[in-house]
KEVO-765792 format. One record per residue: z negated, x, y of N, C-alpha, C in turn. Coordinates in Angstrom, 2 decimals. Example, Ala and Ser with C-alpha at 12.3 -4.5 7.8 and 13.67 -1.06 7.14 Angstrom:
2
+---------+---------+---------+---------+---------+---------+---------+---------+---------+
:     nup :   neast :  nnorth :    caup :  caeast : canorth :     cup :   ceast :  cnorth :
+---------+---------+---------+---------+---------+---------+---------+---------+---------+
:   -7.80 :   13.19 :   -5.69 :   -7.80 :   12.30 :   -4.50 :   -7.80 :   13.20 :   -3.30 :
:   -7.08 :   12.85 :   -2.25 :   -7.14 :   13.67 :   -1.06 :   -7.87 :   12.90 :    0.03 :
+---------+---------+---------+---------+---------+---------+---------+---------+---------+
END
This chain:
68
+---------+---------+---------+---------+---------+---------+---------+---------+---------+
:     nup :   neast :  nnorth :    caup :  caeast : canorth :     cup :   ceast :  cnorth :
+---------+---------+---------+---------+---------+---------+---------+---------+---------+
:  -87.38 :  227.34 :  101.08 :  -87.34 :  226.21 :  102.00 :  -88.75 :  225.92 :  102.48 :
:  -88.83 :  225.43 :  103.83 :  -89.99 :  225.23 :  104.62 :  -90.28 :  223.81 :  103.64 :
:  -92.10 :  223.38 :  104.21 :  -92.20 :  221.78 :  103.87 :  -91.43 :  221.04 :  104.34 :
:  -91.07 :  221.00 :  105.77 :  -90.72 :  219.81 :  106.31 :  -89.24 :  219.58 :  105.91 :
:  -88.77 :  220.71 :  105.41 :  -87.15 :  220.50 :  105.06 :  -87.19 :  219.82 :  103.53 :
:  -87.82 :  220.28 :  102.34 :  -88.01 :  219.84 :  101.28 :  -88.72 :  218.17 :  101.53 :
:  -89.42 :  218.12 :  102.19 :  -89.95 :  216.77 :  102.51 :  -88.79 :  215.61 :  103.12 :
:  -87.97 :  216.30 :  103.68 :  -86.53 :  215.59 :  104.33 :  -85.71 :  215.29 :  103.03 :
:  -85.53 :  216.25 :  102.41 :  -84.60 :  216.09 :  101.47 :  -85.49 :  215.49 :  100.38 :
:  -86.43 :  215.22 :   99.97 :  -87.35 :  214.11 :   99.40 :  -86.88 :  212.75 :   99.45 :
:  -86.66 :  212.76 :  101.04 :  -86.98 :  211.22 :  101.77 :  -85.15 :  211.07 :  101.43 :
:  -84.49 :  211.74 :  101.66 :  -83.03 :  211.22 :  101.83 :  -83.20 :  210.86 :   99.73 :
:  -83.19 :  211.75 :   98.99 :  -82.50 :  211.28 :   97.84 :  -83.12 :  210.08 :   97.68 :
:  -84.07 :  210.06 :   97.73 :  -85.24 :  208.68 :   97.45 :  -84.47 :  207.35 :   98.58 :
:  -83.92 :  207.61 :   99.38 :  -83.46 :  206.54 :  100.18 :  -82.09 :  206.44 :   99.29 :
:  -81.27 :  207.32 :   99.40 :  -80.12 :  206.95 :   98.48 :  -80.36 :  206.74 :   97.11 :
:  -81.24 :  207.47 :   96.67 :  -81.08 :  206.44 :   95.12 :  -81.88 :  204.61 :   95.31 :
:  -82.30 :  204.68 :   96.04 :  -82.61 :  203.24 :   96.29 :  -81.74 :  202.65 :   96.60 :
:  -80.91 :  203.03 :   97.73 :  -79.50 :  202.46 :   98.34 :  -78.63 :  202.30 :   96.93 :
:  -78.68 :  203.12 :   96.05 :  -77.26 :  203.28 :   94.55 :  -77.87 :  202.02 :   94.08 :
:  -79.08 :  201.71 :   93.53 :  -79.65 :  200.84 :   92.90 :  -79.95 :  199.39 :   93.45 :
:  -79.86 :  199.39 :   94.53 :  -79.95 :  198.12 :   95.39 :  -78.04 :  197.57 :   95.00 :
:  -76.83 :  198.58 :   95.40 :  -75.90 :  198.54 :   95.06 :  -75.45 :  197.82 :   94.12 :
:  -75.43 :  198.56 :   92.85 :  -75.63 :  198.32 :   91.40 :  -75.90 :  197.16 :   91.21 :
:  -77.07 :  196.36 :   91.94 :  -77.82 :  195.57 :   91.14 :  -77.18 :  194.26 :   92.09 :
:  -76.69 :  194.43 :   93.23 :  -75.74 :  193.35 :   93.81 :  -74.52 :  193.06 :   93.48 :
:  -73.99 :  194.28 :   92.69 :  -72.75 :  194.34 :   92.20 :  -72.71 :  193.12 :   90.91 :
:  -73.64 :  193.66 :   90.30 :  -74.20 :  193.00 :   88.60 :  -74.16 :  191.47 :   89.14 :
:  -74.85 :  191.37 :   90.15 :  -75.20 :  190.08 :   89.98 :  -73.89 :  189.40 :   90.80 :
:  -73.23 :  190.24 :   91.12 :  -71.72 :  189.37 :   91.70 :  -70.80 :  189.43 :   90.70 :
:  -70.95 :  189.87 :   89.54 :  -69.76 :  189.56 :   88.80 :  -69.37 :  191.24 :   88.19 :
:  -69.47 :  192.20 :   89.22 :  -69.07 :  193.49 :   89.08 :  -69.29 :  194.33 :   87.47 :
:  -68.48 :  194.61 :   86.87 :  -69.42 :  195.27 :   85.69 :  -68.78 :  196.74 :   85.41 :
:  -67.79 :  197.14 :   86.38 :  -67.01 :  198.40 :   86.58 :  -67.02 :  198.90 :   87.92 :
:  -67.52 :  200.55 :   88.63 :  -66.86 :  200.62 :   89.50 :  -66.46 :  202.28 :   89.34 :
:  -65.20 :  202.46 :   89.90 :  -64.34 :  203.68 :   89.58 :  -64.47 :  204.11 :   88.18 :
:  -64.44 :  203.37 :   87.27 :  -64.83 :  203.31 :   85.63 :  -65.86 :  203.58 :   85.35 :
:  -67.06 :  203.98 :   85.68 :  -67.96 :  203.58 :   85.45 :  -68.73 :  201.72 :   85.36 :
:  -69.86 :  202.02 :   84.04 :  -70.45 :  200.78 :   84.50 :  -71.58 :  200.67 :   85.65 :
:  -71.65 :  199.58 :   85.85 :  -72.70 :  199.46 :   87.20 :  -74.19 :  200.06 :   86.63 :
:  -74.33 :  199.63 :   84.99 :  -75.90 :  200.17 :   84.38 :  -75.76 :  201.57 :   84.49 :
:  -75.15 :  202.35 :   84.19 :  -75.06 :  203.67 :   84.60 :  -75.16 :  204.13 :   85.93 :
:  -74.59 :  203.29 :   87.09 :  -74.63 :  203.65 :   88.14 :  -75.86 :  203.85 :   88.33 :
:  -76.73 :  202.19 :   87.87 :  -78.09 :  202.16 :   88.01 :  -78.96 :  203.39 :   87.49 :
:  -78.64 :  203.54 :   86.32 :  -79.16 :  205.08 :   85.97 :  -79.15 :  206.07 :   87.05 :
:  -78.10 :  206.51 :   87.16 :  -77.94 :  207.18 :   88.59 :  -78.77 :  206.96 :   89.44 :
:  -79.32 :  206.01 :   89.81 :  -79.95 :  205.80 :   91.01 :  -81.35 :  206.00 :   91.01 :
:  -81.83 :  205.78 :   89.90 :  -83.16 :  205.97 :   89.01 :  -83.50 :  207.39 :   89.22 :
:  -82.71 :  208.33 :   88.66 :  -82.51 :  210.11 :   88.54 :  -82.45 :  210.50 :   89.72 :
:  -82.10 :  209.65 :   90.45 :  -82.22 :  210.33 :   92.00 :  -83.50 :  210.10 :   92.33 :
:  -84.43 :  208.47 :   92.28 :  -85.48 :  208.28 :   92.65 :  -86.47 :  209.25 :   92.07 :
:  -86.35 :  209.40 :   90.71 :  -87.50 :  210.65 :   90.04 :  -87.52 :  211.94 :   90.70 :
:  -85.87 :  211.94 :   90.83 :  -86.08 :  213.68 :   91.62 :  -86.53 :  214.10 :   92.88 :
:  -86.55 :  212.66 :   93.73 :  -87.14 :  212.62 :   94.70 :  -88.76 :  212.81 :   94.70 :
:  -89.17 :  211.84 :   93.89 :  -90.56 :  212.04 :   93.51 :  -90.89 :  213.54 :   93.16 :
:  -90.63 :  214.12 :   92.36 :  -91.08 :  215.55 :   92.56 :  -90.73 :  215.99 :   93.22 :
:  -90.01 :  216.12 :   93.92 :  -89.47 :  216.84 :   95.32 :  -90.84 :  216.99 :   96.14 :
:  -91.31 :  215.87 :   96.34 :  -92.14 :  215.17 :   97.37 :  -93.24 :  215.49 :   96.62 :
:  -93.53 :  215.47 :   95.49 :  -95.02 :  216.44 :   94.48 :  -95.11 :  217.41 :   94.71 :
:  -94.02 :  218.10 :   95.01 :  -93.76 :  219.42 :   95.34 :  -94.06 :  220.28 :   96.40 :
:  -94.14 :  219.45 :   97.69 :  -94.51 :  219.35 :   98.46 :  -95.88 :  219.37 :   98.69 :
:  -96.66 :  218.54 :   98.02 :  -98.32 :  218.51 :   98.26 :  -98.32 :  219.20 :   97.50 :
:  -98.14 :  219.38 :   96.61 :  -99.06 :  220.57 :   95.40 :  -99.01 :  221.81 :   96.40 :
:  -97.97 :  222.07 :   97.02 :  -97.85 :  223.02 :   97.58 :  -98.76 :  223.50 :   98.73 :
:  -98.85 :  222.55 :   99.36 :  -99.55 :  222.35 :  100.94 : -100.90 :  222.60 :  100.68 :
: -101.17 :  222.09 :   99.22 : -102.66 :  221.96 :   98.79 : -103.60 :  221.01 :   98.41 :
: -102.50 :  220.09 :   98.39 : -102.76 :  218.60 :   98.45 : -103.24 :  217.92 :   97.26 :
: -102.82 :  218.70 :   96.12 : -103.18 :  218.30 :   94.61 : -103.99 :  219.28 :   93.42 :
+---------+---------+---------+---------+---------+---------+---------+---------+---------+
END
C-alpha cells in the first residue's frame, strides 16, 4: 500500500473508533448497559483498539516516509 492510502485508512479507523466510543459513552450515560449483548464497556474497549491501531497505522506511515 501507497502512503496516502495507509494514511486514509489511519484517519478512518481513528474516526470510527472515536465515533464507537463517543457512542458507548452516550449510551452509558443514558441508561444503556447492553447493546446486541454486548456491554457498552466492551464496546468501549472496542473503540479504544481501534484508536491504537490507528495510531500505528499513522506511525507507520512516518517511520516510513522518514519521519522518525
Amino acid at each position: 500500500m501507497n502512503h496516502r492510502t495507509l494514511n486514509r485508512v489511519g484517519s478512518a479507523l481513528g474516526i470510527g473508533g472515536i465515533a464507537i466510543c463517543a457512542a458507548s459513552t452516550l449510551g452509558r450515560a443514558g441508561g444503556i448497559y447492553y447493546v446486541l449483548g454486548y456491554e457498552v464497556g466492551t464496546i468501549f474497549g472496542a473503540g479504544v483498539a481501534l484508536i491504537a491501531v490507528a495510531c500505528l497505522v499513522k506511525l507507520e506511515v512516518l517511520v516510513s516516509r522518514g519521519g522518525g
